[in-house]
DOGU-474369 format. One record per residue: x, y, z of N, C-alpha, C in turn; residue in three letters. Coordinates in Angstrom, 1 decimal. Atoms other than C-alpha are relative to their C-alpha. Layout:
! residues N
<n.east = X&n.north = Y&n.up = Z&ca.east = X&ca.north = Y&ca.up = Z&c.east = X&c.north = Y&c.up = Z&type = ALA>
...
This chain:
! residues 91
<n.east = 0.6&n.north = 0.7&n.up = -1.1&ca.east = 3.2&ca.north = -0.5&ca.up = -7.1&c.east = -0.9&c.north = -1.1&c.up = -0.6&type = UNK>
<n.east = 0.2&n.north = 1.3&n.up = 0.7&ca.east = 1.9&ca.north = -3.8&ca.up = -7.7&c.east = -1.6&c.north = -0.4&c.up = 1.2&type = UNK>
<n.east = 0.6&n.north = 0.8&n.up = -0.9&ca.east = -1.2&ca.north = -5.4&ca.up = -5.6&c.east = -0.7&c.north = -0.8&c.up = -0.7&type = UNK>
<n.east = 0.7&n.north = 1.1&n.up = 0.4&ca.east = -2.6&ca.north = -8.5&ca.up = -5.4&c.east = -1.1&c.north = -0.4&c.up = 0.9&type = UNK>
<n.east = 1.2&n.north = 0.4&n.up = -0.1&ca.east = -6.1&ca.north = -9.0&ca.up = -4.7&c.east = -0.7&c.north = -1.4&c.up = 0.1&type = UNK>
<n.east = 0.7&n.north = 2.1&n.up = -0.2&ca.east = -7.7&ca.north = -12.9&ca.up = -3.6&c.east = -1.0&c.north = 0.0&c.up = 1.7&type = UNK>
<n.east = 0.6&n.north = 0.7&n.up = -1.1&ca.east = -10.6&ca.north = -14.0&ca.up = -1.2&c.east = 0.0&c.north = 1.5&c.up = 1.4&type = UNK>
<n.east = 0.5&n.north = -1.5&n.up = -1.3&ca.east = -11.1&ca.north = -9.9&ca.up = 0.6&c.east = 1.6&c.north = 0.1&c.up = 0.6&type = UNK>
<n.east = -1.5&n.north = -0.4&n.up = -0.2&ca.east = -6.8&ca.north = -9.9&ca.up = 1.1&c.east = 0.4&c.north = 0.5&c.up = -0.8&type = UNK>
<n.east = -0.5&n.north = -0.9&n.up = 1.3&ca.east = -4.8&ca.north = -7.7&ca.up = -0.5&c.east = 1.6&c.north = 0.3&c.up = 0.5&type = UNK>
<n.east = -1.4&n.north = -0.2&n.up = -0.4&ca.east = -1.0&ca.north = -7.6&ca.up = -0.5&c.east = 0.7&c.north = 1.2&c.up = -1.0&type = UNK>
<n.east = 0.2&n.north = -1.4&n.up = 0.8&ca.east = 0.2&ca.north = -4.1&ca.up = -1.9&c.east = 1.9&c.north = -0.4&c.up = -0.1&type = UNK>
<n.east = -1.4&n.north = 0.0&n.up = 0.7&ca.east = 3.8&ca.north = -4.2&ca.up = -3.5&c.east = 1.1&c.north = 0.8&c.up = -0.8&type = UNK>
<n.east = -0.5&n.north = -1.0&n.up = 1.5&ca.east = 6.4&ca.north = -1.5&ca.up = -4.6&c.east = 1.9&c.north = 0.2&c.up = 0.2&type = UNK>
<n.east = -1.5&n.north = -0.1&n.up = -0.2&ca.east = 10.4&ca.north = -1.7&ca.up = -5.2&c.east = 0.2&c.north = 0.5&c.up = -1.4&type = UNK>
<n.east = -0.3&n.north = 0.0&n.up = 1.1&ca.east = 12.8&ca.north = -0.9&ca.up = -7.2&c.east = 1.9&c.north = 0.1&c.up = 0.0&type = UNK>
<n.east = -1.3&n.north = 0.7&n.up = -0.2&ca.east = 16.9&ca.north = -1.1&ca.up = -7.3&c.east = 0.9&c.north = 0.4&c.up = 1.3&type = UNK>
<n.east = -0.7&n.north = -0.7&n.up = -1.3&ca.east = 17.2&ca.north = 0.9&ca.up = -3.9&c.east = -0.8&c.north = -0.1&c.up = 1.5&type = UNK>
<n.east = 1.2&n.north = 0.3&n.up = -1.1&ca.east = 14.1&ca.north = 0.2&ca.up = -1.7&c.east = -0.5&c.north = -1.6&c.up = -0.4&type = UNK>
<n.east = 1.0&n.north = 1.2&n.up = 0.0&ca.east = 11.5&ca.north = -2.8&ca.up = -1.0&c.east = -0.9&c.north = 0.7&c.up = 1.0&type = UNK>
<n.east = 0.9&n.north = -0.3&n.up = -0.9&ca.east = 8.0&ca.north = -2.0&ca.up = 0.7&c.east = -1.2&c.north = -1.2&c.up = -0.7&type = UNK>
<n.east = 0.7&n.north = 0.9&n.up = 0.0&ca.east = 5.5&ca.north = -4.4&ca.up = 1.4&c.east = -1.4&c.north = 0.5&c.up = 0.8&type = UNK>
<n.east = 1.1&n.north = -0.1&n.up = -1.3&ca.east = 1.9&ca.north = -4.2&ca.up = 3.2&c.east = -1.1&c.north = -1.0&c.up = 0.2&type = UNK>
<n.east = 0.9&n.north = 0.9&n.up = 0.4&ca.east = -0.9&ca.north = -6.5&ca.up = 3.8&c.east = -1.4&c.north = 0.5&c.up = 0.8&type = UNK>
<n.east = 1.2&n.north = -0.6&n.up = -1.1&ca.east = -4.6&ca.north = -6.0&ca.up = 4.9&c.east = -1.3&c.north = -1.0&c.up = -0.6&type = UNK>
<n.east = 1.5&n.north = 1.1&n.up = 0.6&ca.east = -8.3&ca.north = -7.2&ca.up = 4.0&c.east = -0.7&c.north = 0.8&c.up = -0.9&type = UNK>
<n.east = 1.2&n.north = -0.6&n.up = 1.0&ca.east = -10.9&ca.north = -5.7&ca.up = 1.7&c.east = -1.1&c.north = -0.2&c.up = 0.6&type = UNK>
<n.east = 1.3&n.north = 0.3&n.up = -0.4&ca.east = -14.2&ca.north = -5.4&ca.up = 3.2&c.east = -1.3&c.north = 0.4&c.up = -0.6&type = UNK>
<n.east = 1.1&n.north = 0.1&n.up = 1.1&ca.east = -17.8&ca.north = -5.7&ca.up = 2.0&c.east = -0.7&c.north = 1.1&c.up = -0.3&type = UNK>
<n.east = 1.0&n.north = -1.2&n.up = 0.8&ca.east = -18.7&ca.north = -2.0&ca.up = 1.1&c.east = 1.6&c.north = 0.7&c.up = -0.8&type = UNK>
<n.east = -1.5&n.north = -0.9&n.up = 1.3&ca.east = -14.7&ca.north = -1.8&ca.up = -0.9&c.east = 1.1&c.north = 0.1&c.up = 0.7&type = UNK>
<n.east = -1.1&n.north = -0.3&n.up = -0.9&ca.east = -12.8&ca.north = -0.4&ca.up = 2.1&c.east = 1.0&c.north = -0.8&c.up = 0.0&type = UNK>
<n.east = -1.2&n.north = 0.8&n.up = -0.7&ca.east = -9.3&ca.north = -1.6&ca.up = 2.9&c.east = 1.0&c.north = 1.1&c.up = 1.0&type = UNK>
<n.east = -1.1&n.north = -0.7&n.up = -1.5&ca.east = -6.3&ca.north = -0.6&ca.up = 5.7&c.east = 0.8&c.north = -1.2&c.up = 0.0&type = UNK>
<n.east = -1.0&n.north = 0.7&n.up = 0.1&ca.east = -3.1&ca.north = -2.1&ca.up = 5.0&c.east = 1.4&c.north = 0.4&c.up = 0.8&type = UNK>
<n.east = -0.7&n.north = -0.6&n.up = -0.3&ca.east = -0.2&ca.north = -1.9&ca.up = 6.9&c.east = 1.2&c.north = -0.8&c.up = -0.2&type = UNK>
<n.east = -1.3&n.north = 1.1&n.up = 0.3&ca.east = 3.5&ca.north = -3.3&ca.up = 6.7&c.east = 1.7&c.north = 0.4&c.up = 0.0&type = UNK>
<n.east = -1.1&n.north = -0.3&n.up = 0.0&ca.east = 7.1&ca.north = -2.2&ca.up = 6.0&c.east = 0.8&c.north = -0.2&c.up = -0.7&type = UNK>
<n.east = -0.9&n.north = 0.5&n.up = 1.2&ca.east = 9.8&ca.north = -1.4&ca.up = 3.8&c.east = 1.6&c.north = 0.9&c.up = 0.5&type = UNK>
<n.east = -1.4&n.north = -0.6&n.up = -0.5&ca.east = 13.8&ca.north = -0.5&ca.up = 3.8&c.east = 0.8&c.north = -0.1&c.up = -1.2&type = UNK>
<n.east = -0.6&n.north = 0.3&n.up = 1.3&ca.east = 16.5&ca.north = 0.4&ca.up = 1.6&c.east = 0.8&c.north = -0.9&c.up = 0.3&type = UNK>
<n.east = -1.1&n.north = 1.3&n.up = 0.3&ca.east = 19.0&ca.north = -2.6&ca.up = 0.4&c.east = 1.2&c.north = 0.7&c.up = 0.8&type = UNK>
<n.east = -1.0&n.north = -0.8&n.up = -0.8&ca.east = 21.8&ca.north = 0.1&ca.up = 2.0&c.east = -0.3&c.north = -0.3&c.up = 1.3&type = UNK>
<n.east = 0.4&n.north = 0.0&n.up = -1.3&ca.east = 20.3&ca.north = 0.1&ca.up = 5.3&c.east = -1.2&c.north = -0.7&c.up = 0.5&type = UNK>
<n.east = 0.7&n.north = 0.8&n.up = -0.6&ca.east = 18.5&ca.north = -2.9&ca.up = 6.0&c.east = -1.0&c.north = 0.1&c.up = 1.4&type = UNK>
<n.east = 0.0&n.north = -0.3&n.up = -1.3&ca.east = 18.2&ca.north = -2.4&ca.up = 9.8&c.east = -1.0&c.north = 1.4&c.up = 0.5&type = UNK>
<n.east = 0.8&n.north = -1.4&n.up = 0.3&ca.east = 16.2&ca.north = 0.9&ca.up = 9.3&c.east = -1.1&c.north = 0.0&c.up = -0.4&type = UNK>
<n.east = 1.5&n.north = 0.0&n.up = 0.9&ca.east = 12.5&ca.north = -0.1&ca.up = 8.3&c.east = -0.7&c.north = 1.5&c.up = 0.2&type = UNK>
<n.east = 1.8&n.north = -1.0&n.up = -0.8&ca.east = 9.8&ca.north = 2.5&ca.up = 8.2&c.east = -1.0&c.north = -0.7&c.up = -0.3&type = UNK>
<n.east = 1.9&n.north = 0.7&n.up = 0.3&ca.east = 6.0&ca.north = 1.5&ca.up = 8.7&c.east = -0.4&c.north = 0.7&c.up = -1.0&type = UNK>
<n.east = 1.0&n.north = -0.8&n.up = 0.8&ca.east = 3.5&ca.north = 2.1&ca.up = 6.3&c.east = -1.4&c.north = -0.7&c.up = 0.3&type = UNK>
<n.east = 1.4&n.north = 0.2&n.up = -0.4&ca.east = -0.5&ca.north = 2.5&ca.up = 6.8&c.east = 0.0&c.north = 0.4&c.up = -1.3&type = UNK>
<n.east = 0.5&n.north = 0.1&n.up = 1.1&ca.east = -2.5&ca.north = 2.5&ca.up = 3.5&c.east = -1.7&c.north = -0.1&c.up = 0.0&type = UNK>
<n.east = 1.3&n.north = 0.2&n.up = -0.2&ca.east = -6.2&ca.north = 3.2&ca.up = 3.8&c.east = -0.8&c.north = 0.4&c.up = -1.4&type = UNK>
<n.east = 1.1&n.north = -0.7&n.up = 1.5&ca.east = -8.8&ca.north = 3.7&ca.up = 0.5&c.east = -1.0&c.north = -0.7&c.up = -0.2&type = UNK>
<n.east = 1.5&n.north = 0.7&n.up = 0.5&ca.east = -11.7&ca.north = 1.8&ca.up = -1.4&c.east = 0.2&c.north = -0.1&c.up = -1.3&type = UNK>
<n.east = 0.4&n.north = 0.1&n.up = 1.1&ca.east = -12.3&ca.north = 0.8&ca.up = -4.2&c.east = -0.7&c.north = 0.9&c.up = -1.1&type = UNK>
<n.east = 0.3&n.north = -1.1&n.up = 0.5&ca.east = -13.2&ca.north = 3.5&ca.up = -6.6&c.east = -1.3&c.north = 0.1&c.up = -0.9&type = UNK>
<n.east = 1.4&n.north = 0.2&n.up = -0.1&ca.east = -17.0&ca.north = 3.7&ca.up = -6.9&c.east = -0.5&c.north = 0.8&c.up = -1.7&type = UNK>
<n.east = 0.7&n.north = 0.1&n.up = 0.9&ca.east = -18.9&ca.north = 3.4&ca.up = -10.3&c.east = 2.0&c.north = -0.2&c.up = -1.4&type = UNK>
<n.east = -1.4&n.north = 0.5&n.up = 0.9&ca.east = -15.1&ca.north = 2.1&ca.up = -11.6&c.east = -0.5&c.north = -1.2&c.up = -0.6&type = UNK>
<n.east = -0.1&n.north = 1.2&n.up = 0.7&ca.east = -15.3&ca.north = -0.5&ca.up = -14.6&c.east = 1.2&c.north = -0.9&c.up = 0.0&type = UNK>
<n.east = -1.8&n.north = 0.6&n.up = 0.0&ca.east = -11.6&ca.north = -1.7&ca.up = -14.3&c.east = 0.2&c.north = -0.7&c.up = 1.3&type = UNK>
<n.east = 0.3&n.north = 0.3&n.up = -1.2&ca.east = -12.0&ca.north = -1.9&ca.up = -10.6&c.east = 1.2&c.north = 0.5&c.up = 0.9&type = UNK>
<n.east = -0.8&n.north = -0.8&n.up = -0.5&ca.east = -10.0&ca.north = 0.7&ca.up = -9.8&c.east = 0.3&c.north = 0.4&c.up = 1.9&type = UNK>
<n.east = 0.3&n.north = -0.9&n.up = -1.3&ca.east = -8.6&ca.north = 1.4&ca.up = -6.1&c.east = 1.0&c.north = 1.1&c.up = 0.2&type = UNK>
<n.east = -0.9&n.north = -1.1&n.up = -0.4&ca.east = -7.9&ca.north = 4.4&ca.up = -4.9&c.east = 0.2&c.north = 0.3&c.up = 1.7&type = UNK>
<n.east = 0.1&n.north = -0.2&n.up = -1.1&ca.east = -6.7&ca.north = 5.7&ca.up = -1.6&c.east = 1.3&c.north = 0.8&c.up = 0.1&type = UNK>
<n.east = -1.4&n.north = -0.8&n.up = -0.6&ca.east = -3.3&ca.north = 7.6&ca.up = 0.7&c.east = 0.6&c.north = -1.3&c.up = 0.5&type = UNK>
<n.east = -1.0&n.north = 1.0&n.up = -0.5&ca.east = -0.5&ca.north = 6.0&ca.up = 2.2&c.east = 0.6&c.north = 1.2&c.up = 1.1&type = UNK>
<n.east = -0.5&n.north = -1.0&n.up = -0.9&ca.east = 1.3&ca.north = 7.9&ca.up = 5.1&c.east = 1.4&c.north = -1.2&c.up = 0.0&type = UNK>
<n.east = -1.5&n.north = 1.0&n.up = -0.3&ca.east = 5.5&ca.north = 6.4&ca.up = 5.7&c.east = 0.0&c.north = 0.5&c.up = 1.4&type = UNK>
<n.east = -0.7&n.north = -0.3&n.up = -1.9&ca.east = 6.5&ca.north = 6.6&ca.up = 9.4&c.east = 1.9&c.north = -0.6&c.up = -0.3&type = UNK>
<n.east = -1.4&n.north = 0.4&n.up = 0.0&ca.east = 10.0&ca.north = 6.6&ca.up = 9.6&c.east = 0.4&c.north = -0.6&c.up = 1.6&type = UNK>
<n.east = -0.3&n.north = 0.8&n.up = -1.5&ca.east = 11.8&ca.north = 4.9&ca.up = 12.3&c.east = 0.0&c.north = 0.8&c.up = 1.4&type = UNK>
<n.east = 0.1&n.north = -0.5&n.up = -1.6&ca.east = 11.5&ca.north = 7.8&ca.up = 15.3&c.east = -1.9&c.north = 0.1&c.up = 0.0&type = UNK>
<n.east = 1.9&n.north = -0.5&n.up = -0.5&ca.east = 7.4&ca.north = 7.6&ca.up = 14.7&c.east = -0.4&c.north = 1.1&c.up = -0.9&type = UNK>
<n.east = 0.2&n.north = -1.0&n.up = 0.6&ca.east = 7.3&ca.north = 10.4&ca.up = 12.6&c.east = -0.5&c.north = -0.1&c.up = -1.4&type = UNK>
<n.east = 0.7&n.north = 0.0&n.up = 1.3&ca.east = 5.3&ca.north = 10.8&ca.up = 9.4&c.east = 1.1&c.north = 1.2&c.up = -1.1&type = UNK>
<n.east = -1.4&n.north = -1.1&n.up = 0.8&ca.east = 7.9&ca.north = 12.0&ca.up = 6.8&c.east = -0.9&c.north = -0.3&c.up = -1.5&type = UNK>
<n.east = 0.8&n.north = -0.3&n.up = 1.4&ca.east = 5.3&ca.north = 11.6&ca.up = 3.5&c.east = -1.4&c.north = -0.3&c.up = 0.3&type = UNK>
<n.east = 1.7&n.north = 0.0&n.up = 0.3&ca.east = 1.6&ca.north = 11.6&ca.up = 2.6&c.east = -0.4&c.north = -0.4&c.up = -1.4&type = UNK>
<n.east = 0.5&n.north = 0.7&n.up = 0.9&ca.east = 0.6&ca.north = 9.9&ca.up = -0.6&c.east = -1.3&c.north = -0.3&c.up = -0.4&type = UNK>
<n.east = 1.6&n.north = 0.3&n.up = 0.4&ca.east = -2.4&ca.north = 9.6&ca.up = -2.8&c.east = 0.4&c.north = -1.1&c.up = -1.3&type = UNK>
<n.east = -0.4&n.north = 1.2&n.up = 1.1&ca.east = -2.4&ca.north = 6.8&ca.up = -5.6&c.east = -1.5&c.north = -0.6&c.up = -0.6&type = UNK>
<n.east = 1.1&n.north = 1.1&n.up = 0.6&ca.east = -4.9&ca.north = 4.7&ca.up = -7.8&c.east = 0.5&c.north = -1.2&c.up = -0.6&type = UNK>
<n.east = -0.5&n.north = 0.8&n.up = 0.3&ca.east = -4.4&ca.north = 1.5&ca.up = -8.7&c.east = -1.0&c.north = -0.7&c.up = -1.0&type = UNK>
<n.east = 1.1&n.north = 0.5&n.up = 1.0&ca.east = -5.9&ca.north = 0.0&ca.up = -12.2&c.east = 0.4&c.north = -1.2&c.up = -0.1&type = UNK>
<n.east = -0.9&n.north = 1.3&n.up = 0.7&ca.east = -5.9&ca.north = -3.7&ca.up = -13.1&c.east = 0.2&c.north = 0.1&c.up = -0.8&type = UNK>
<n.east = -0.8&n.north = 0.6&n.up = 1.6&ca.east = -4.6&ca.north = -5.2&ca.up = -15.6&c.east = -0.6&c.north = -1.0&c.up = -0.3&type = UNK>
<n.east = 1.0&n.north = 1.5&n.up = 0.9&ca.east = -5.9&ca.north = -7.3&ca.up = -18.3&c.east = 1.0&c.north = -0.8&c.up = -0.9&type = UNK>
């Protein structure tokens, strides 16, 4: 998973030779973010699920680490995973 951080937006990014998922959201001024968006496999286009992505910034982080969950909604509404993740930059 990839994200890119500029000006309190944050676009979160993660594929690979059978999916694509995208989300986008804001960063606000105590870290928070809430991103949402959608991804599908190259097989079945036509078929998105949503995704919500809520966390922070990971407090007394030197790197500037975020951490947070992800929940997938599949296409009847239904939450088919739950997700925890951190995300380090890169230098």
């Amino acid at each position: 998973m990839v994200a890119h951080v500029s000006a309190g937006q944050i676009v979160m990014r993660r594929s690979d030779t059978h999916y694509q998922e995208e989300t986008r959201g804001s960063l606000d001024a105590r870290g928070r973010f809430r991103l949402t968006g959608e991804g599908h496999y190259f097989k079945d286009p036509g078929r998105p699920w949503q995704t919500l992505v809520i966390g922070q910034l990971a407090g007394g982080s030197a790197d500037g680490a975020m951490e947070g969950t992800s929940t997938i909604v599949n296409v009847n509404g239904r939450a088919v995973r739950d997700c925890r993740f951190t995300l380090t930059r890169q230098r």
